[in-house]
C-alpha positions in Angstrom: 9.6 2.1 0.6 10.0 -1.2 1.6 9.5 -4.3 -0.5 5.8 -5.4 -1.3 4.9 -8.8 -1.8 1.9 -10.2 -3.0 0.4 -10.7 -0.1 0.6 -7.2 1.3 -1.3 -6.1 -2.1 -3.9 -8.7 -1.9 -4.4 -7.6 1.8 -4.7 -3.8 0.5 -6.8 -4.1 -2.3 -9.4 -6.7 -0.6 -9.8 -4.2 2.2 -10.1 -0.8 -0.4 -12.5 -2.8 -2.2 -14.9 -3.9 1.3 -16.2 -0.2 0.3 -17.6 -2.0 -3.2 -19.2 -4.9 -1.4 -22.2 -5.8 0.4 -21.1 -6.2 4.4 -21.9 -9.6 4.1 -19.4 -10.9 1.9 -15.8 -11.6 2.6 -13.6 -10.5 -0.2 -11.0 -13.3 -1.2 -8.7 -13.6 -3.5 -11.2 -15.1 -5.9 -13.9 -12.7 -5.5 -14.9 -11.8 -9.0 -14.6 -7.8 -9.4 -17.5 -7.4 -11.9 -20.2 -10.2 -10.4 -19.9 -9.9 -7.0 -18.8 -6.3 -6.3 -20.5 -4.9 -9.6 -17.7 -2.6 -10.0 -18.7 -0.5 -13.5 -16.3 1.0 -15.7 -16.6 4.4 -13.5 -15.7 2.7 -10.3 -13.1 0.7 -12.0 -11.5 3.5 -13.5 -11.6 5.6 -9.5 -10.0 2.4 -8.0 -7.2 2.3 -11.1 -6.2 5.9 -10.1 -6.3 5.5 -6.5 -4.3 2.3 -6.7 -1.7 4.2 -9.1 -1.0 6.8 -6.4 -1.0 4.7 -3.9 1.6 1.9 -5.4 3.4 5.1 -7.7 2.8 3.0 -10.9 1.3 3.6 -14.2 -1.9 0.9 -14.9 -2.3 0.4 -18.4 -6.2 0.3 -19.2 -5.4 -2.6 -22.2 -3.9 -4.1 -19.1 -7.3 -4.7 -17.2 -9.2 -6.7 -20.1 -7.8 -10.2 -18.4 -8.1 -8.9 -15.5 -11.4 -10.9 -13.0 -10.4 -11.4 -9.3 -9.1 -9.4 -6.5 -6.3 -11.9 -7.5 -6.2 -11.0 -10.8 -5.5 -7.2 -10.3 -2.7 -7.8 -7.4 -1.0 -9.6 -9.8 -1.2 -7.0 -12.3 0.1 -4.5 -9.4 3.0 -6.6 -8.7 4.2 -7.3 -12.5 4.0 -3.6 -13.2 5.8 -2.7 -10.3 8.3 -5.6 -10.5 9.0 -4.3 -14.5 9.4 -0.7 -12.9 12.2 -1.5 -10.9 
């Protein structure tokens, strides 16, 4: 696979998480995961699994309790899978 910056994941997760969002708003990198897109624990927990098979890493749920922003969670992604190499 080829190398994955942080951009490429920001660009991924903001358009997975579209799904979560009213059509109206335009995910950023600041978008706020629990006030603006109301993701609960259940849809957190889908998106966590999806985004482990899609990236082939291991999320650690102790992991997401810093975790905010679209931002927030691609950086996440990128640290675990920067450690993994």
């Amino acid at each position: 696979m080829a190398e994955i910056n942080q951009e490429d994941i920001l660009h991924l997760l903001s358009q997975r998480l579209a799904s979560f969002a009213n059509p109206e708003l335009e995910i950023t990198p600041e978008t706020n995961l629990i006030t603006q897109l109301a993701i609960d624990s259940i849809k957190l927990l889908n998106l966590i699994m999806e985004l482990e098979d899609h990236f082939d890493i291991s999320i650690p749920l102790n992991a997401l309790t810093d975790v905010l922003t679209v931002r927030d969670l691609a950086n996440l992604i990128y640290r675990i899978m920067s450690d993994s190499k």
